[in-house]
C-alpha positions in Angstrom: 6.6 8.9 26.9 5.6 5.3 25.8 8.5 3.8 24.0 6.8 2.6 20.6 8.7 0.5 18.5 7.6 -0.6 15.2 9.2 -3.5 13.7 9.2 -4.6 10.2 10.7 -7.1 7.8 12.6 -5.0 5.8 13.1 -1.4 6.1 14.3 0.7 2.3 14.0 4.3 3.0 13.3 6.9 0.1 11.7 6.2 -3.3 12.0 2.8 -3.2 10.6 1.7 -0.2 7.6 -0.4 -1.1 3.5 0.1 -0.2 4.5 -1.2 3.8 7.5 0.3 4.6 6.2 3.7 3.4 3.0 3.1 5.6 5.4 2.2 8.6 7.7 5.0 8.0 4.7 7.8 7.7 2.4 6.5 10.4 5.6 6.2 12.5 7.0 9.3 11.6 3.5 11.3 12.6 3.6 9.5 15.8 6.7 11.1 16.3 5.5 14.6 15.3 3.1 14.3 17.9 5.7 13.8 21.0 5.9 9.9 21.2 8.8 7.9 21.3 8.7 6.2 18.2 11.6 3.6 16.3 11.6 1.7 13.7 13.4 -1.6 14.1 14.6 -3.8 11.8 16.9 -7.0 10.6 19.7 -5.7 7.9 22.9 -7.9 7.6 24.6 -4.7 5.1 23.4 -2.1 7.9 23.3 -4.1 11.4 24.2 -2.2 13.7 23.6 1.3 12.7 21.0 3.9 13.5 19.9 6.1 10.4 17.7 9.2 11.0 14.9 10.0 8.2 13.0 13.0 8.7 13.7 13.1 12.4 12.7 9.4 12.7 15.4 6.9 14.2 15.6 3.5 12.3 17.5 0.7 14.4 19.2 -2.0 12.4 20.3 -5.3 13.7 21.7 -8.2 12.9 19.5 -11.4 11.2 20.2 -15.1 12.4 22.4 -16.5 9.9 20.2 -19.6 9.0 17.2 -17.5 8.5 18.1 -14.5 6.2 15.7 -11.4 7.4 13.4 -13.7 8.9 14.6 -13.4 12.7 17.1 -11.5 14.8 18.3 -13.1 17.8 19.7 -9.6 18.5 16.6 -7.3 17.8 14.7 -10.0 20.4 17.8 -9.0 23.3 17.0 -5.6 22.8 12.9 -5.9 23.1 13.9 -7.9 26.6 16.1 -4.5 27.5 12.9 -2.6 27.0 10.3 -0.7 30.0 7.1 -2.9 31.1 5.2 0.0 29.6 6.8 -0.7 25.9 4.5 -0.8 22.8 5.5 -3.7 19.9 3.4 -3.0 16.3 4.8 -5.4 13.8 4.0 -5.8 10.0 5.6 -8.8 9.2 2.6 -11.4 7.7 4.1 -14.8 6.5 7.2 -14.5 8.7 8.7 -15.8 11.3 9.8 -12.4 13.0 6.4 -12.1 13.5 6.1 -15.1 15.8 9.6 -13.8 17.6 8.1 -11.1 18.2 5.1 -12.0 19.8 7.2 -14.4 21.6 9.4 -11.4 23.2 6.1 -9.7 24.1 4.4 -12.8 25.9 7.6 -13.2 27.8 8.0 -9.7 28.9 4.3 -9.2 29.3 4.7 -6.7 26.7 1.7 -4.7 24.7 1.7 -6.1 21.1 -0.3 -5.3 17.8 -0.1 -6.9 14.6 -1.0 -5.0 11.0 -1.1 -8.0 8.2 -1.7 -5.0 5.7 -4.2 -6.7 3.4 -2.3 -10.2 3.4 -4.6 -12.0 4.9 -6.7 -11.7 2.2 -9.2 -15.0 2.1 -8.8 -14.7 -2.1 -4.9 -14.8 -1.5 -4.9 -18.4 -0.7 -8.0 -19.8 -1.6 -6.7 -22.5 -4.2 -4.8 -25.6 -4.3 -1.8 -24.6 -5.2 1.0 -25.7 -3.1 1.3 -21.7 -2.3 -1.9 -21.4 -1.6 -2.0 -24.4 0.8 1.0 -23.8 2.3 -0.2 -20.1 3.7 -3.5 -21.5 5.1 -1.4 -23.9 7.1 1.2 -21.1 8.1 -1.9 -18.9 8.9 -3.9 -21.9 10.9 -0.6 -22.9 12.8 1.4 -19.7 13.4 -0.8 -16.3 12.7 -3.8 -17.2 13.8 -2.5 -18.2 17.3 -0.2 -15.1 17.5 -3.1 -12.6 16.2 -5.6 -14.0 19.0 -3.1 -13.7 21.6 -2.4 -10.2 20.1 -3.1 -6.6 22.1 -4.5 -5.6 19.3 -4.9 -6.0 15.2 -5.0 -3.1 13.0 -7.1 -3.7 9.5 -6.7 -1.2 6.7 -10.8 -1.1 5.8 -14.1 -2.9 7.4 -13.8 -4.9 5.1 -10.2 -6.2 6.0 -11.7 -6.3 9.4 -14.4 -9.1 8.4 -12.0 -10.9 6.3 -10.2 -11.6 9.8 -13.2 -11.9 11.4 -13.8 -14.8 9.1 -10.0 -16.7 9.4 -10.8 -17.2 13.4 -9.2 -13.5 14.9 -10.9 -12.9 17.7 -8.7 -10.0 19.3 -9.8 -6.8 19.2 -9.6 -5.5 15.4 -9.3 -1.9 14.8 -9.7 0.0 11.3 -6.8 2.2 10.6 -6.4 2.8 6.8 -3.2 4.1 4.9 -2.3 8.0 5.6 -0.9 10.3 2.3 1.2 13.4 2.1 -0.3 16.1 -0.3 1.8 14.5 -3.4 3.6 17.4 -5.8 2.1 18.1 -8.9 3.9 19.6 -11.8 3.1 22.5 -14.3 0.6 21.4 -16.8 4.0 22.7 -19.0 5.8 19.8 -17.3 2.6 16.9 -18.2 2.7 18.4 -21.7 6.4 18.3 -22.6 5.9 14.5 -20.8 3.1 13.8 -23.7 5.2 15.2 -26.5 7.9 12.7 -25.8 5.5 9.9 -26.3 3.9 11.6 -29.3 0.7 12.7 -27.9 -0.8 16.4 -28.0 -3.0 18.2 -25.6 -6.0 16.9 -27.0 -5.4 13.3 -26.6 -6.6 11.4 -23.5 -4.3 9.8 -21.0 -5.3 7.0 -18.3 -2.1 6.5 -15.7 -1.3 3.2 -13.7 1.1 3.7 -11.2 2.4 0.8 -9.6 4.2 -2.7 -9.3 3.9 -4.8 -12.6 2.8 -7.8 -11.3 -0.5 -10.5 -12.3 -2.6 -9.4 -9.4 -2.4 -5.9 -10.8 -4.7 -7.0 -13.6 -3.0 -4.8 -16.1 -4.5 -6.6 -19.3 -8.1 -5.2 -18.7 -6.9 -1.6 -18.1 -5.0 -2.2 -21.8 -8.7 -3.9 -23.3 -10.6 -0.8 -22.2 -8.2 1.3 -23.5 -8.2 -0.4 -26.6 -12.1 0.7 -27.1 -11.8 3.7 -26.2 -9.2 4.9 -28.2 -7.2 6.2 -25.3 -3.6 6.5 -24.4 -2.8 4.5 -21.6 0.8 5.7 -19.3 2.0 2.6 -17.2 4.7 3.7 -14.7 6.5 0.8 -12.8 9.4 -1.8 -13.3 8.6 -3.9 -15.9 11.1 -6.0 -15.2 9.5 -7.3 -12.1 7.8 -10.3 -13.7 9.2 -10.9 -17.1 6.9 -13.3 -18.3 3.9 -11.1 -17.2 5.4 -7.7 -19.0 5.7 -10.0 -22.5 2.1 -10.5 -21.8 1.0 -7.4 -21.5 2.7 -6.2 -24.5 1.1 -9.2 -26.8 -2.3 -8.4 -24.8 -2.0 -4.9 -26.4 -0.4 -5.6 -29.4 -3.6 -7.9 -30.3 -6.0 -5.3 -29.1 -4.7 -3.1 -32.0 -3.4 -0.7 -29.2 -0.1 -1.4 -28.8 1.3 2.1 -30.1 -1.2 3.8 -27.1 0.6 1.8 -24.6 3.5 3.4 -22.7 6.0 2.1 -21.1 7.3 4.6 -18.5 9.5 2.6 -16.1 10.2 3.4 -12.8 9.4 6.9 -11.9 10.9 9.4 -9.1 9.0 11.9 -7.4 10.0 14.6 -9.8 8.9 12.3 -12.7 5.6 11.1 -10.8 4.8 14.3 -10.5 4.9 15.4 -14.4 2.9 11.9 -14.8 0.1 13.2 -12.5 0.1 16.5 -15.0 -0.2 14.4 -18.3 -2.5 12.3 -17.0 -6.3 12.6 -17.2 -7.4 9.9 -14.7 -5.7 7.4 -12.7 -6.8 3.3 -13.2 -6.0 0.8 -10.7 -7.7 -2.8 -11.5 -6.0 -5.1 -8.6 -7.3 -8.7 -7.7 -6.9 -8.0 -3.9 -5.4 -5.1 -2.7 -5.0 -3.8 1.2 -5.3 -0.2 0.5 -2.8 1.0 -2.6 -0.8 4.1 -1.8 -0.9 5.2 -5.7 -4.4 5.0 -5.4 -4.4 7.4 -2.2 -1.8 9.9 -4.1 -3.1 10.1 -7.3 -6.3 11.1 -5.6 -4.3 13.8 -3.7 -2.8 14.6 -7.2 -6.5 15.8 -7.8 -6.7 12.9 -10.4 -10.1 11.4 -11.1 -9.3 7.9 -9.8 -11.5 4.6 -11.0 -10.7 1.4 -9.0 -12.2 -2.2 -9.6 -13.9 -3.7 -6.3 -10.7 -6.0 -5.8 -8.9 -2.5 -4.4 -10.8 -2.3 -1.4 -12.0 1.2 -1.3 -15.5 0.7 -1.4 -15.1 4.0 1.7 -14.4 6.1 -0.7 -16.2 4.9 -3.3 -19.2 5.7 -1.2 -18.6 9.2 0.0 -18.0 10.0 -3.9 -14.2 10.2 -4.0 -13.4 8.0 -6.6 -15.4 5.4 -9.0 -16.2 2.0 -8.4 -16.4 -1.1 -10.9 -16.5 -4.4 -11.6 -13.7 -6.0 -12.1 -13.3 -6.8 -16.1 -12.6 -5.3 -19.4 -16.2 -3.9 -19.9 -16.7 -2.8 -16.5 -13.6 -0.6 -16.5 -14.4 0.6 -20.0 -17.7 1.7 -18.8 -16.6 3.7 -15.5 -13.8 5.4 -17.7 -15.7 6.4 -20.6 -17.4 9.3 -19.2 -14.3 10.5 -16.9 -12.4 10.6 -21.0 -15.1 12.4 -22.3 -15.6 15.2 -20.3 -12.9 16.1 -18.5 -15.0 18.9 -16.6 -16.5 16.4 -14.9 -13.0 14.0 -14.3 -11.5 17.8 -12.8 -15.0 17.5 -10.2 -14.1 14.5 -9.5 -10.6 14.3 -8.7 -11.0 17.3 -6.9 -13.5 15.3 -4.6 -11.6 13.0 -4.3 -8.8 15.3 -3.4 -11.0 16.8 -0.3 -11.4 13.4 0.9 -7.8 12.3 1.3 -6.8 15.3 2.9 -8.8 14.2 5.6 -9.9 10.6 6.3 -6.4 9.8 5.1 -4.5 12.8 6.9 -1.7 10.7 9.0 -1.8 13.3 11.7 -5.4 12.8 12.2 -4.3 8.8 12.0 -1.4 8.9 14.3 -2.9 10.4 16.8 -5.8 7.5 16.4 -3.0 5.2 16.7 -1.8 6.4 19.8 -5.2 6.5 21.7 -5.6 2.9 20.8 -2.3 2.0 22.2 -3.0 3.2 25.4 -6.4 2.1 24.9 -8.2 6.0 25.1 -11.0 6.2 22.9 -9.3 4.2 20.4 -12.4 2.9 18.2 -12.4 -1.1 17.3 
């Protein structure tokens, strides 16, 4: 068997393991299901130099160079040079520089090496004057780009992904892989009821759920303004306390739409509790700026939830094979997909349940894996 060894900035197992790492951790996990020889390596200074098993997958921890936090591990490069010729490297580090030491251990070994930027290479990311901004097109001119055209391979999430590389100079093979989703829980429509009581809503009211990090590109205002005219209940499940300043926001954005007692706050959510949330819940709203491909988006469709998602999250696939609803981005334009989901809820059960059919199988990560692995060993493996 291949050795495969993914390698990733920072590796958080369980519940809180963020969009990447659970992408890495699935996708490498089915890879494993499917006979490979799969790891996950990582730097850790609390955990270097331990191997943790999850779900049968090992996950490799080693030390990180003192002067560059996470960012490189003079010891994970020794052990890529202690690797077989025949040795596969897929790394998902973007803006960092175990990235470039990584693609520095594969040109010296003469190593197979594919890069996923997971969406971060978004053109709209970066396209102002901020020093942010300016500082990441230099980074990606000086140190990505290079590294992605001397690539094996880059894996993009959606076509469109794939022409937003296309456009930033990649000229390496780019191959469209998007995110994979386990069949998410669902709880008793008992469980999504007694959640609704303890917010003070009855069976009859309508519910809209966000699920995801509180943060500005999330666009969170215009789900709470098309709330507002429609008289809605809207659940928000994340940390507020991400972005202080952004949360206070939100809360005076609603507050002067007159809706502030339909907004709730539901914090950070376990499985168990995302599950009841899925069960109160009559749709699903995601309005991102830029978005790779959003795993709550993926599993609230799984959830059978009617899902609407502004054109910023990048699922204009599934938009088109009638799995979820499309918009504008915008107050109005999310007002207008919603309205008719909130107002007949025969129809919002027809759609989530296409949109259920849908994820089970374009997004199925044994179907993906195994994609994955015929591109590695370049079989089939469509660009």
């Amino acid at each position: 068997m291949l050795p495969i060894r993914h390698i990733v900035y920072e590796c958080l197992p369980g519940a809180y393991a963020g969009g990447v790492q659970k992408m890495v951790f699935e996708l490498a996990g089915a890879q494993r299901r499917l006979g490979a020889d799969v790891e996950i390596w990582t730097p850790d200074a609390i955990r270097a130099g331990s191997t943790e098993i999850h779900d049968g997958l090992p996950i490799r921890y080693f030390y990180p160079d003192p002067l560059f936090g996470l960012a490189r591990s003079y010891r994970l490069r020794r052990e890529i040079d202690t690797l077989s010729k025949e040795a596969i490297l897929h790394a998902h580090n973007t803006f960092n520089p175990l990235n470039v030491q990584v693609a520095e251990a594969a040109a010296a070994r003469g190593l197979k090496v594919f890069f996923n930027p997971h969406g971060a290479l978004d053109p709209a990311l970066f396209s102002g004057w901020d020093f942010k901004s300016v500082k990441k097109r230099f980074y990606i001119r000086f140190f990505t780009r290079p590294k992605l055209n001397r690539a094996t391979g880059v894996f993009a999430l959606t076509s469109l992904e794939k022409a937003q590389l296309i456009s930033l100079g990649i000229t390496s093979t780019i191959h469209v892989l998007p995110n994979g989703i386990r069949a998410v829980a669902v709880s008793s429509r008992e469980a999504g009821l007694a959640l609704r009581a303890r917010h003070g809503l009855g069976p009859d009211d309508r519910v809209a759920l966000f699920v995801g990090r509180i943060t500005a590109k999330k666009r969170l205002e215009d789900i709470i303004r098309a709330v507002a005219d429609l008289d809605a209940h809207l659940f928000i499940a994340g940390n507020p306390d991400a972005e202080h300043g952004y949360a206070a926001m939100l809360r005076a954005v609603a507050a002067g739409a007159g809706c502030a007692a339909r907004v709730h706050w539901l914090g950070f959510l376990d499985e168990a509790s995302k599950a009841a949330a899925y069960a109160a819940a009559d749709c699903f709203v995601h309005a991102s700026e830029s978005e790779g491909m959003a795993l709550a988006i993926l599993e609230a469709m799984s959830a059978g939830l009617p899902v609407i998602a502004t054109q910023g999250c990048y699922m204009a696939e599934a938009a088109r094979a009638g799995a979820l609803v499309e918009c504008a981005s915008g107050p109005a334009a999310l007002t207008a997909a919603l309205r008719p989901l909130l107002a007949d809820l025969d129809l919002a059960r027809e759609q989530g349940r296409k949109g259920q059919a849908y994820v089970a199988t374009a997004h199925d990560w044994a179907n993906l894996a195994r994609r994955s692995l015929q591109i590695y060993a370049d079989k089939g493996g469509q660009a």
